[in-house]
N, CA, C and O atoms as a Tripos MOL2 file, in Angstrom:
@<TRIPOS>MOLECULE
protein
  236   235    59     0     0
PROTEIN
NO_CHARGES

@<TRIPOS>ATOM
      1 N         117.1000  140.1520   94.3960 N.3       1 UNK1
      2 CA        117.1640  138.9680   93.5500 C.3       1 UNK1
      3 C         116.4860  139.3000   92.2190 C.2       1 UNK1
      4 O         115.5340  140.0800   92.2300 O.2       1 UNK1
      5 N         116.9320  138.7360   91.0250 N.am      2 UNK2
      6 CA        116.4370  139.1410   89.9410 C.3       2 UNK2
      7 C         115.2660  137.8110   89.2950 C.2       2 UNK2
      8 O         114.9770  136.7450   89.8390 O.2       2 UNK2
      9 N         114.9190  138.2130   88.3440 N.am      3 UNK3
     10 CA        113.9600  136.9070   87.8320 C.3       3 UNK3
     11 C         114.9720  136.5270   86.9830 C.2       3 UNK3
     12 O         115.7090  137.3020   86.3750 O.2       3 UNK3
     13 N         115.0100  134.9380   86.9350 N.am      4 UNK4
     14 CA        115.8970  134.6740   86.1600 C.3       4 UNK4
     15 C         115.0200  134.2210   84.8960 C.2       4 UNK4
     16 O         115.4730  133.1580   84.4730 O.2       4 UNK4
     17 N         114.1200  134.5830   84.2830 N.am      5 UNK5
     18 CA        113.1500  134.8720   82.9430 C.3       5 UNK5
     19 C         114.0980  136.1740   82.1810 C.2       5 UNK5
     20 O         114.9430  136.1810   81.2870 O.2       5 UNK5
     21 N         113.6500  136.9290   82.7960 N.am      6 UNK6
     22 CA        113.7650  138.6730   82.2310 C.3       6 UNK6
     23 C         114.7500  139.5160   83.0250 C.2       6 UNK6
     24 O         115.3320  140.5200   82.6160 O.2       6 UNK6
     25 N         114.8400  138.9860   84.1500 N.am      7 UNK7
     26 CA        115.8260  139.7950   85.1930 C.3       7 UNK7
     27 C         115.7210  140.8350   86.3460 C.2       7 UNK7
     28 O         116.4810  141.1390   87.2660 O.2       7 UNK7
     29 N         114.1010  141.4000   85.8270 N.am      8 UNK8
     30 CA        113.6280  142.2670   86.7530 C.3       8 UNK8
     31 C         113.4890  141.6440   88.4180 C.2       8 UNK8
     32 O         113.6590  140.5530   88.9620 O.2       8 UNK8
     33 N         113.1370  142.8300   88.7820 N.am      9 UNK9
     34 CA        113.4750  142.7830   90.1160 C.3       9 UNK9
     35 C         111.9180  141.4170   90.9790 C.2       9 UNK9
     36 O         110.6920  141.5350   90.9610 O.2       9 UNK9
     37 N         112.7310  140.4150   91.5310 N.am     10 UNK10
     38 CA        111.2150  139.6050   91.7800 C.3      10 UNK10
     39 C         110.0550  140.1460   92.2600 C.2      10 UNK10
     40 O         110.2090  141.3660   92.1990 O.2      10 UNK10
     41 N         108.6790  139.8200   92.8280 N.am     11 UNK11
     42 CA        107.9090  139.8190   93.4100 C.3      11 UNK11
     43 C         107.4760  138.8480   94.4900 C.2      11 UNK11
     44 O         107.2790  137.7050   94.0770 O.2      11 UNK11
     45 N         107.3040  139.0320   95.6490 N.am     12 UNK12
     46 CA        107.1380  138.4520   96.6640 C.3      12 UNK12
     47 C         106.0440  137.2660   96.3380 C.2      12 UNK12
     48 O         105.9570  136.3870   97.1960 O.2      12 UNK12
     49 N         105.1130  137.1490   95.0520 N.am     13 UNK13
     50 CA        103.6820  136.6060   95.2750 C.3      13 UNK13
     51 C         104.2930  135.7760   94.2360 C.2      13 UNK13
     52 O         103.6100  134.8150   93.8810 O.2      13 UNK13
     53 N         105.4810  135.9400   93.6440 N.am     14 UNK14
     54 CA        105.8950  135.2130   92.4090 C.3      14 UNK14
     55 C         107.3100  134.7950   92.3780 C.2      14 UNK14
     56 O         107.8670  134.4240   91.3450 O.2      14 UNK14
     57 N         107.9590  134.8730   93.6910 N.am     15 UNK15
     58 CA        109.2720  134.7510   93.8580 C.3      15 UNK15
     59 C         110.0040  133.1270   93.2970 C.2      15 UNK15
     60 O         109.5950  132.1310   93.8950 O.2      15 UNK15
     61 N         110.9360  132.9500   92.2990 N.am     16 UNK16
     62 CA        111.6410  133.8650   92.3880 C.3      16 UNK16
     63 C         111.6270  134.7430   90.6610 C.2      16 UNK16
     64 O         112.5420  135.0330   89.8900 O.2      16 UNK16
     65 N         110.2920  134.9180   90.6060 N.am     17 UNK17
     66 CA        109.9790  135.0420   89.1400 C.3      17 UNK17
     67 C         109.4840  136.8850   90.0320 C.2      17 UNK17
     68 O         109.4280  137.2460   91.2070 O.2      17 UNK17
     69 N         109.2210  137.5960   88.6720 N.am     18 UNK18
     70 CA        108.5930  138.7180   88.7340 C.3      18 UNK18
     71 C         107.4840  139.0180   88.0390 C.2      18 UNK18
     72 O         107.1280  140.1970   88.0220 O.2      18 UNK18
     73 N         106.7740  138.0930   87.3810 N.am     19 UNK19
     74 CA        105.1130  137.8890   87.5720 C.3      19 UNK19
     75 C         104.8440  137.2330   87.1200 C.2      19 UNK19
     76 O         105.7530  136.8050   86.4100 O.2      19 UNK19
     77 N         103.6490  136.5330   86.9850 N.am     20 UNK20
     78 CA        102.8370  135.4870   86.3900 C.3      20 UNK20
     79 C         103.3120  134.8420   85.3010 C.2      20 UNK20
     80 O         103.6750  133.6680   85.2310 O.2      20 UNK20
     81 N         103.2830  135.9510   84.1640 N.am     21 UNK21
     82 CA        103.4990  135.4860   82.7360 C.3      21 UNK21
     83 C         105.1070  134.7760   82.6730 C.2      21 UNK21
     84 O         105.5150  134.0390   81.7750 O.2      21 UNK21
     85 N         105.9100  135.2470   83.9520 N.am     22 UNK22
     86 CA        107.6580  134.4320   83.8930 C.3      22 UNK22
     87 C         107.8000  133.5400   84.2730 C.2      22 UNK22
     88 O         108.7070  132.7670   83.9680 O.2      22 UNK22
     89 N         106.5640  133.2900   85.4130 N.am     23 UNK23
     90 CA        106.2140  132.0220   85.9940 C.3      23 UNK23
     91 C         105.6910  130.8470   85.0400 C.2      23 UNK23
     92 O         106.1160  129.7130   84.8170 O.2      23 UNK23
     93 N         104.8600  131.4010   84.6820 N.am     24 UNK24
     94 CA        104.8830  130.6630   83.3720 C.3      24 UNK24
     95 C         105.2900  130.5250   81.8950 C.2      24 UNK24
     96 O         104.5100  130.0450   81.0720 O.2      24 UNK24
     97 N         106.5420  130.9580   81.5670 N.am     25 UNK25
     98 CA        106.9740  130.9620   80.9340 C.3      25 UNK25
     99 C         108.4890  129.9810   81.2240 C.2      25 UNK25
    100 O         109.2780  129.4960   80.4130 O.2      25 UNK25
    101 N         108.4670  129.9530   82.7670 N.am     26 UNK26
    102 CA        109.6470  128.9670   82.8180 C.3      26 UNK26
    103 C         108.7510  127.5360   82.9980 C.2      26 UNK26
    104 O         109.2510  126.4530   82.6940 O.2      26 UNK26
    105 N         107.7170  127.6250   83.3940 N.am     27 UNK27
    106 CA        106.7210  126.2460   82.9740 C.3      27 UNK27
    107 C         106.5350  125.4460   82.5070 C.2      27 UNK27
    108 O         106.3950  124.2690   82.8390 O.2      27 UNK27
    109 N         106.4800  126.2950   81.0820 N.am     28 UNK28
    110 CA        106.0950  126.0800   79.5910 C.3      28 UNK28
    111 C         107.3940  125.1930   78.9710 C.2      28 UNK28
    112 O         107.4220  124.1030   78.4000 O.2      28 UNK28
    113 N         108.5630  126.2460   79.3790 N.am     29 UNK29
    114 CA        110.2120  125.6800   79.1830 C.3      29 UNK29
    115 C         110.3210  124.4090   79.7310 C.2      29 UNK29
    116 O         110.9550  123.5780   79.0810 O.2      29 UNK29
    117 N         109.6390  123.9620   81.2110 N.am     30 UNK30
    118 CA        109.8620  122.4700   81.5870 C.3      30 UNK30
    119 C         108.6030  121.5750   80.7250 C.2      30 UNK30
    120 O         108.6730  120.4030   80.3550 O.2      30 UNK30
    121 N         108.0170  122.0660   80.6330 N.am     31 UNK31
    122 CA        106.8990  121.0970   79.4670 C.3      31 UNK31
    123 C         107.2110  120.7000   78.1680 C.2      31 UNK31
    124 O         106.7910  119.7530   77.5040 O.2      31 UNK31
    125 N         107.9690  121.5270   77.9270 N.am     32 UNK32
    126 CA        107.9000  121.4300   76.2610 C.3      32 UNK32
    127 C         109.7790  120.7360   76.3890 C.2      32 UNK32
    128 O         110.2730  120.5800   75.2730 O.2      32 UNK32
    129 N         110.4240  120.4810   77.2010 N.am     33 UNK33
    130 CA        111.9080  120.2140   77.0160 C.3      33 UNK33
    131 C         112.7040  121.0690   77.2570 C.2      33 UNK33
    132 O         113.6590  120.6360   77.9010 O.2      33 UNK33
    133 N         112.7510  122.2320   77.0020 N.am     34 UNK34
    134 CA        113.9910  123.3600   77.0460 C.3      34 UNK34
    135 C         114.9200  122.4330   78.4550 C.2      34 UNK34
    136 O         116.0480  122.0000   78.2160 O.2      34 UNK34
    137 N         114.4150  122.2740   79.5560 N.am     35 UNK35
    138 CA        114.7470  122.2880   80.7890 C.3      35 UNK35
    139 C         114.9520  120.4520   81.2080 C.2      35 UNK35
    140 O         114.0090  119.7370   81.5460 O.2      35 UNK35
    141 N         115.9450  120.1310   81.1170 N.am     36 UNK36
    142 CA        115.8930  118.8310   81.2700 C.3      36 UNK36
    143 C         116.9480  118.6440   82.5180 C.2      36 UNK36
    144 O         117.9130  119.3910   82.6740 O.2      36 UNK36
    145 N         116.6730  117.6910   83.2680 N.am     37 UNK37
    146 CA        117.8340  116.8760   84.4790 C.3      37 UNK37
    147 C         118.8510  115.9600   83.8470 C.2      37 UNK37
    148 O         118.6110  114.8310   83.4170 O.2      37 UNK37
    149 N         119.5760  116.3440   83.8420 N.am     38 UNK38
    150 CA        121.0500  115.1680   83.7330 C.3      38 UNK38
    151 C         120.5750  113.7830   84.1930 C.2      38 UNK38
    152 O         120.0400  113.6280   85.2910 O.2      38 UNK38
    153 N         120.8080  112.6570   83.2180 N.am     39 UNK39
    154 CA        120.8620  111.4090   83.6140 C.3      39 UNK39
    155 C         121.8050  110.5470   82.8090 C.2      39 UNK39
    156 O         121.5900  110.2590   81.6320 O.2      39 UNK39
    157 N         123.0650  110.0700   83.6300 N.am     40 UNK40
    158 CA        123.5530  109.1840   83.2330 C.3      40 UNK40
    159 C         123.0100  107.5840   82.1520 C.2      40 UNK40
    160 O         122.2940  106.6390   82.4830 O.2      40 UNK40
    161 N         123.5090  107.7860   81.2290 N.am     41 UNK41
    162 CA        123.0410  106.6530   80.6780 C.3      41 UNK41
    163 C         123.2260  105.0440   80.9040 C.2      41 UNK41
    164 O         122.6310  104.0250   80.5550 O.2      41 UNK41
    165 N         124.0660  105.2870   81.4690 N.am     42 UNK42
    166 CA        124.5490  103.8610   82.3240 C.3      42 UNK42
    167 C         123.6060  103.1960   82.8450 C.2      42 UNK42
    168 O         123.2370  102.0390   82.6430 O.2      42 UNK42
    169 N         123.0320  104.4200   83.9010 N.am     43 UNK43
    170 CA        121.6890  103.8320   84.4160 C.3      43 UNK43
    171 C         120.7260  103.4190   84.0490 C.2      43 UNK43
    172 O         120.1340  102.5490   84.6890 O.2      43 UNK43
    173 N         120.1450  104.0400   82.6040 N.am     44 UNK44
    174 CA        119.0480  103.2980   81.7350 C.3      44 UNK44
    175 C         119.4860  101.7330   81.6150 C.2      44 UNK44
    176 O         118.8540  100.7030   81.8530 O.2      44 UNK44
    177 N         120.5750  101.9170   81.2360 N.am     45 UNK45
    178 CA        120.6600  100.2920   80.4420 C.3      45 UNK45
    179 C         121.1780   99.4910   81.9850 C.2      45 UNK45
    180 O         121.2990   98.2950   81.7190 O.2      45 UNK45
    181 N         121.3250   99.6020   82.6310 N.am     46 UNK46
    182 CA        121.5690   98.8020   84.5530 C.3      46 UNK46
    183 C         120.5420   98.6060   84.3520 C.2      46 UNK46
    184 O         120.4260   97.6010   83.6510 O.2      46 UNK46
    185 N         119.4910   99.1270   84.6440 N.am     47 UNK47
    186 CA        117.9660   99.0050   84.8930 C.3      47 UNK47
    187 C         117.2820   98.0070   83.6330 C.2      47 UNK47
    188 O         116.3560   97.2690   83.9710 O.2      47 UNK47
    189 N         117.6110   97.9940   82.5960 N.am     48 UNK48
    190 CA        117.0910   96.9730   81.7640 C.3      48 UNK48
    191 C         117.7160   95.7270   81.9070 C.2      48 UNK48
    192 O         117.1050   94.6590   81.9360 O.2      48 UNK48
    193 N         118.8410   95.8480   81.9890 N.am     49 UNK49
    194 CA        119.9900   94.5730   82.3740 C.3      49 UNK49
    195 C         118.9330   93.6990   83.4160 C.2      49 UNK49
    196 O         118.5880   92.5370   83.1990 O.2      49 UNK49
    197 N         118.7150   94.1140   84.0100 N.am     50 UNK50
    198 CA        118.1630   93.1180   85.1500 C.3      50 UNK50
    199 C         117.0530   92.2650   85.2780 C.2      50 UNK50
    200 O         115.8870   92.5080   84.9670 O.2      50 UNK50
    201 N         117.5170   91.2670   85.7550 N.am     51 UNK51
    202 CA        116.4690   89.6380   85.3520 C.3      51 UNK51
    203 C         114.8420   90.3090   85.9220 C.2      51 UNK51
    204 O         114.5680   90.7250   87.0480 O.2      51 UNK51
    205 N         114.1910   90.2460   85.0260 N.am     52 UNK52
    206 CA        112.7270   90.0700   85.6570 C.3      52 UNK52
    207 C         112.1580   89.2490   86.4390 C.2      52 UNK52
    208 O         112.2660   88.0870   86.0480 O.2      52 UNK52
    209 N         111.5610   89.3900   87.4420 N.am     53 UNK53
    210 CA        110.9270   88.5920   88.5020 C.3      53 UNK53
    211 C         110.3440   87.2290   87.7260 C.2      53 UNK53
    212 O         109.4260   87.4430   86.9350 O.2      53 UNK53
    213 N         110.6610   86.2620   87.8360 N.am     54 UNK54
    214 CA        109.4340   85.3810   87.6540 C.3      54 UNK54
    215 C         108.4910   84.8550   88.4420 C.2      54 UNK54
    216 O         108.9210   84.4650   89.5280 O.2      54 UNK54
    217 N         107.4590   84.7300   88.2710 N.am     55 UNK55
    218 CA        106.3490   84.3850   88.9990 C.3      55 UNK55
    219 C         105.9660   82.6120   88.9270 C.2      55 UNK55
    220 O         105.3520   82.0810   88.0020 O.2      55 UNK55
    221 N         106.4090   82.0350   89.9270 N.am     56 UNK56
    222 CA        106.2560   80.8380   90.2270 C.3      56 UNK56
    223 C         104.6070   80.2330   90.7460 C.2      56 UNK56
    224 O         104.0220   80.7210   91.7130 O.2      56 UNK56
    225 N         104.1910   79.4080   90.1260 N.am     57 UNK57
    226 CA        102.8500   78.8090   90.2910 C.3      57 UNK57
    227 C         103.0990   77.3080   90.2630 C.2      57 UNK57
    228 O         103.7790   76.4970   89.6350 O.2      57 UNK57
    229 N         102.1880   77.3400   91.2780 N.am     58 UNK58
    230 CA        101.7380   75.3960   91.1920 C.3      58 UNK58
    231 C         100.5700   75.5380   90.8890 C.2      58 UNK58
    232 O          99.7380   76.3960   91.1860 O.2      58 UNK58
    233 N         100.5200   74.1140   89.9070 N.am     59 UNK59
    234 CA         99.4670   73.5450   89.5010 C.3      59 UNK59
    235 C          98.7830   72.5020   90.4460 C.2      59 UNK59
    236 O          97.7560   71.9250   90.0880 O.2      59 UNK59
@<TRIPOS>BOND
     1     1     2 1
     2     2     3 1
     3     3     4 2
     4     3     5 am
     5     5     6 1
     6     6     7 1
     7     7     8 2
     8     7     9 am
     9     9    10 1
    10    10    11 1
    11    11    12 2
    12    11    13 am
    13    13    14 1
    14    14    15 1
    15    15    16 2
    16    15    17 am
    17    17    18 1
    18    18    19 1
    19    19    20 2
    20    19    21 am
    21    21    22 1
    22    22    23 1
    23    23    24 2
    24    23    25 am
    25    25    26 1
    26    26    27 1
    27    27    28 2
    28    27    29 am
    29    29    30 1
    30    30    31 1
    31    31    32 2
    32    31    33 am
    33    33    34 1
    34    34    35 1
    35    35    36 2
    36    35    37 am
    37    37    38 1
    38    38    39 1
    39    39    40 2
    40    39    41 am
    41    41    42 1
    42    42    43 1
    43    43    44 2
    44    43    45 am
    45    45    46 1
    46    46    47 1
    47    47    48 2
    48    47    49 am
    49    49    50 1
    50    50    51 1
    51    51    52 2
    52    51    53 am
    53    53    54 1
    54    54    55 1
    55    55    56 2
    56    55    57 am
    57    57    58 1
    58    58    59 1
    59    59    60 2
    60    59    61 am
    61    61    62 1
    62    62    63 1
    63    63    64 2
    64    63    65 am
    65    65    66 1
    66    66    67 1
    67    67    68 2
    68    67    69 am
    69    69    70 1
    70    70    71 1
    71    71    72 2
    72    71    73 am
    73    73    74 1
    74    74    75 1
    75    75    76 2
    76    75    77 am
    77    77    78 1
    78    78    79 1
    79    79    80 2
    80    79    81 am
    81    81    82 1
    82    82    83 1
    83    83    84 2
    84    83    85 am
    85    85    86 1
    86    86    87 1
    87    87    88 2
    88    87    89 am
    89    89    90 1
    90    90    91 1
    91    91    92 2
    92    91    93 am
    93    93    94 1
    94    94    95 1
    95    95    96 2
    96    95    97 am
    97    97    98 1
    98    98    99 1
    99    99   100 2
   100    99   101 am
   101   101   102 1
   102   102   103 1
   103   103   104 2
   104   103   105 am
   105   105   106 1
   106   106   107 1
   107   107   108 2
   108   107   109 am
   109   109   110 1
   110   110   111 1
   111   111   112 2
   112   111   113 am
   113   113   114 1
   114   114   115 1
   115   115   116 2
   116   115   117 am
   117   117   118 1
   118   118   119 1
   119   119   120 2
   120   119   121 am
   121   121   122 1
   122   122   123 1
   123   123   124 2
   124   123   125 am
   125   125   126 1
   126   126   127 1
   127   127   128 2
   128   127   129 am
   129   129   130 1
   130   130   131 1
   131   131   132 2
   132   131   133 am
   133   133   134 1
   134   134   135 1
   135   135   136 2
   136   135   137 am
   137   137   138 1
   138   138   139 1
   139   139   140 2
   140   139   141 am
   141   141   142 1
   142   142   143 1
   143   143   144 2
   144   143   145 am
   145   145   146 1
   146   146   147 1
   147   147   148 2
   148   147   149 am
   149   149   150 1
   150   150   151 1
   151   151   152 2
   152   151   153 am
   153   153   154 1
   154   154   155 1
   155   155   156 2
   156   155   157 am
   157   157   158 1
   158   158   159 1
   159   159   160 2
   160   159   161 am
   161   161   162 1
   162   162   163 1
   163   163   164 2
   164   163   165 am
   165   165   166 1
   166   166   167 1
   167   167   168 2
   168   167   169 am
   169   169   170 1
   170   170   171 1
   171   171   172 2
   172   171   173 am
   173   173   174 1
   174   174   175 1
   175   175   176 2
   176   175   177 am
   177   177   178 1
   178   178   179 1
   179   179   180 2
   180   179   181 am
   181   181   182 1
   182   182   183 1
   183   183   184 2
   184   183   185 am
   185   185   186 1
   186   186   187 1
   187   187   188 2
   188   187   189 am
   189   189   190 1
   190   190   191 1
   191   191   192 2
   192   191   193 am
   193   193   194 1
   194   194   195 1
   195   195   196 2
   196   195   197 am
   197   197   198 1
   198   198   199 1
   199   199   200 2
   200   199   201 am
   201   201   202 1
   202   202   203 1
   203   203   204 2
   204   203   205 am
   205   205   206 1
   206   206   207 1
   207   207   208 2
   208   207   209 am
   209   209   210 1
   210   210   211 1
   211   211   212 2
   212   211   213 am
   213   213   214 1
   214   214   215 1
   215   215   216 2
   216   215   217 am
   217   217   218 1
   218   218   219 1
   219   219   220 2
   220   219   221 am
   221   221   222 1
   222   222   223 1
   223   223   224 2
   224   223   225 am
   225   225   226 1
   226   226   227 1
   227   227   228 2
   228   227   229 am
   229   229   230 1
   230   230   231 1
   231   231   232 2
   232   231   233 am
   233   233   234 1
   234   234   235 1
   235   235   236 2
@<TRIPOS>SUBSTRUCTURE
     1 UNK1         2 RESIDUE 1 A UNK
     2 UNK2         6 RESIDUE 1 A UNK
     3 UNK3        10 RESIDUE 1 A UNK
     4 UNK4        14 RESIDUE 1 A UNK
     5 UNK5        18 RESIDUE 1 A UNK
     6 UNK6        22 RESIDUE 1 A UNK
     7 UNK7        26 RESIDUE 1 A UNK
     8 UNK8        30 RESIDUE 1 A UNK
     9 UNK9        34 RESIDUE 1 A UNK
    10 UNK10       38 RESIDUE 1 A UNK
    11 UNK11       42 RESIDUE 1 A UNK
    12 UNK12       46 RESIDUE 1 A UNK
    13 UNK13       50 RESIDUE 1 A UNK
    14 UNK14       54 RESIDUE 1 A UNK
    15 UNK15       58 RESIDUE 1 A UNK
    16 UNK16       62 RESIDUE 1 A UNK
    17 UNK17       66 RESIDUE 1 A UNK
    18 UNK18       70 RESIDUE 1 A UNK
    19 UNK19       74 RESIDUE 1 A UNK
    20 UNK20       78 RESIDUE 1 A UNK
    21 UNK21       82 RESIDUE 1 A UNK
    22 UNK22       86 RESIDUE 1 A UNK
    23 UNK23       90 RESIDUE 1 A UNK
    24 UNK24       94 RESIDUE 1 A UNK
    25 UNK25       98 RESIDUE 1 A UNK
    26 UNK26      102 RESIDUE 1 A UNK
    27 UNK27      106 RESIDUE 1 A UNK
    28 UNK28      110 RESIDUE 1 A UNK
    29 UNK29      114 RESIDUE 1 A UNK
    30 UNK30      118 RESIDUE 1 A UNK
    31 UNK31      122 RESIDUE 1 A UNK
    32 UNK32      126 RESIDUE 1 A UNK
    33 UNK33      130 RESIDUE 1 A UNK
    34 UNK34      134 RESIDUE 1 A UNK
    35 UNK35      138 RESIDUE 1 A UNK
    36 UNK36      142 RESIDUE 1 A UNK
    37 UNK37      146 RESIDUE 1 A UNK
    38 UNK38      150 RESIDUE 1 A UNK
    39 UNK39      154 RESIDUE 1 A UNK
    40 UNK40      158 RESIDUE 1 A UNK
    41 UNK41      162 RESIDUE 1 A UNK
    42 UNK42      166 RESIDUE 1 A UNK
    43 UNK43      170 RESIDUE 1 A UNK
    44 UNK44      174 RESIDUE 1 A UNK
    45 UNK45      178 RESIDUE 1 A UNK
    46 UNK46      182 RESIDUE 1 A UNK
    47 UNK47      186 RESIDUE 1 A UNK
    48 UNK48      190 RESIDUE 1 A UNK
    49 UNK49      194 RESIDUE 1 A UNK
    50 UNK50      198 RESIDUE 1 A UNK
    51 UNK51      202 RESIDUE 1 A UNK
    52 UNK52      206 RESIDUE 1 A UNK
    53 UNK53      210 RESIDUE 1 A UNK
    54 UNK54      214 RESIDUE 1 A UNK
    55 UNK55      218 RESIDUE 1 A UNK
    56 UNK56      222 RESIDUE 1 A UNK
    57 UNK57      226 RESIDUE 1 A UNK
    58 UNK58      230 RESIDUE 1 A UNK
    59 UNK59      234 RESIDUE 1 A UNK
């Protein structure tokens, strides 16, 4: 299996990276944005669409 950073061959202690610095370097990539999940936008605005709870009280 290769690192998918650099390509070299992995390391067992760093799998599926081949050392530290790729490990963190794909890290860094989910911190900073590079690396984002697909999300339909539909779903943002469904989720706002919807009535807020109201909270009923007696006086």
């Amino acid at each position: 299996m290769a690192c998918p950073i650099c390509a070299q061959a992995t390391v067992a202690a760093y799998k599926p990276f081949c050392s530290k610095h790729c490990a963190d370097v794909d890290l860094a990539r989910w911190f900073n944005g590079t690396y984002t999940t697909p999300m339909a936008e539909q779903d943002v605005w469904e989720e706002a669409e919807k009535p807020s709870e109201q909270i009923v009280t007696e006086h």
